[in-house]
C-alpha positions as CSV (number, residue, x, y, z in Angstrom):
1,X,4.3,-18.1,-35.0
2,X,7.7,-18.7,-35.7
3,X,11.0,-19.7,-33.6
4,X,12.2,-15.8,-34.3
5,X,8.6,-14.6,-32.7
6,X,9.0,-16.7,-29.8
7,X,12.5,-15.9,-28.8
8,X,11.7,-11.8,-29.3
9,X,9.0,-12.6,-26.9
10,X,11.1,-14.5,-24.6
11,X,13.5,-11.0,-24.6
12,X,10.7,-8.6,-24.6
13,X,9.4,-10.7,-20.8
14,X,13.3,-11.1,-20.1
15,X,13.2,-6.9,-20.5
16,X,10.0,-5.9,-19.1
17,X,11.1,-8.5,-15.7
18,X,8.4,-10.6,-16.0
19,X,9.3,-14.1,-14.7
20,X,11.2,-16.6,-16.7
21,X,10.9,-19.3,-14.9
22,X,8.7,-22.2,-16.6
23,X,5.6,-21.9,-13.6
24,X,5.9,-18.7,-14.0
25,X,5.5,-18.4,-17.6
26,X,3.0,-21.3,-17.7
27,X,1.0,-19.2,-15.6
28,X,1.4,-16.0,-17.2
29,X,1.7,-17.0,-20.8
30,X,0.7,-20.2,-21.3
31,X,0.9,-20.1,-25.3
32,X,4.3,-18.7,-24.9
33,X,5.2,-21.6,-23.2
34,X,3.7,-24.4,-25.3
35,X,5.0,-22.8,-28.5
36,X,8.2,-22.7,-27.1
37,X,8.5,-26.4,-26.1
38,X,6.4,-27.3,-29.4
39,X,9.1,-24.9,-31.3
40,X,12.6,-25.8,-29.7
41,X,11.5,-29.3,-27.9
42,X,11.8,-27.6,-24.0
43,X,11.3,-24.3,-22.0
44,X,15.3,-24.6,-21.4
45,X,16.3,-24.9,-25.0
46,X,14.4,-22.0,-25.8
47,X,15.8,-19.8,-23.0
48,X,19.6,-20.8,-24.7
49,X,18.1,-19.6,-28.2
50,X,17.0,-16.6,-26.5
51,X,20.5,-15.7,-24.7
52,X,18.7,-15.6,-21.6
53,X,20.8,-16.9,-18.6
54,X,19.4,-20.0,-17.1
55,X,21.6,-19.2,-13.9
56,X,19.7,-15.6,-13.5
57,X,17.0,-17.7,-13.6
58,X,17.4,-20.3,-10.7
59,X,18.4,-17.2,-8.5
60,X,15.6,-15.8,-9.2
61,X,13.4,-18.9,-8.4
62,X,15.5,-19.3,-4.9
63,X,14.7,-15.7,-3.6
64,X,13.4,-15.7,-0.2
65,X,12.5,-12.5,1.4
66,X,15.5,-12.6,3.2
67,X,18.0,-12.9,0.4
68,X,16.5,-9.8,-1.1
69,X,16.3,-8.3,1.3
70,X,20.5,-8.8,1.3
């Protein structure tokens, strides 16, 4: 697989709301994850490659149900 096939599947979990963040992806997706970090050297770098916003990200890991519910 190549750096292009891991960032369009980076987008296409980014699109379909799956979780981003790198427990939930190891989880999830594990060879996702380990071609990623093989492929760009860390979970983060590949994020940047894919234009995903590591910010969105961290929000989304600090949720509680009280902040959605806000």
């Amino acid at each position: 697989m190549s750096r292009r096939d891991v960032i369009r599947r980076i987008v296409a979990r980014d699109n379909q709301e799956f979780g981003l963040a790198e427990e939930a992806v190891q989880q999830d997706d594990v060879e996702l994850y380990d071609l990623a970090c093989r492929l760009f050297g860390a979970w983060d770098t590949a994020l940047q490659y894919a234009g995903v916003s590591m910010r969105r990200v961290v929000e989304e890991r600090s949720l509680g149900p009280q902040s959605v519910l806000r």
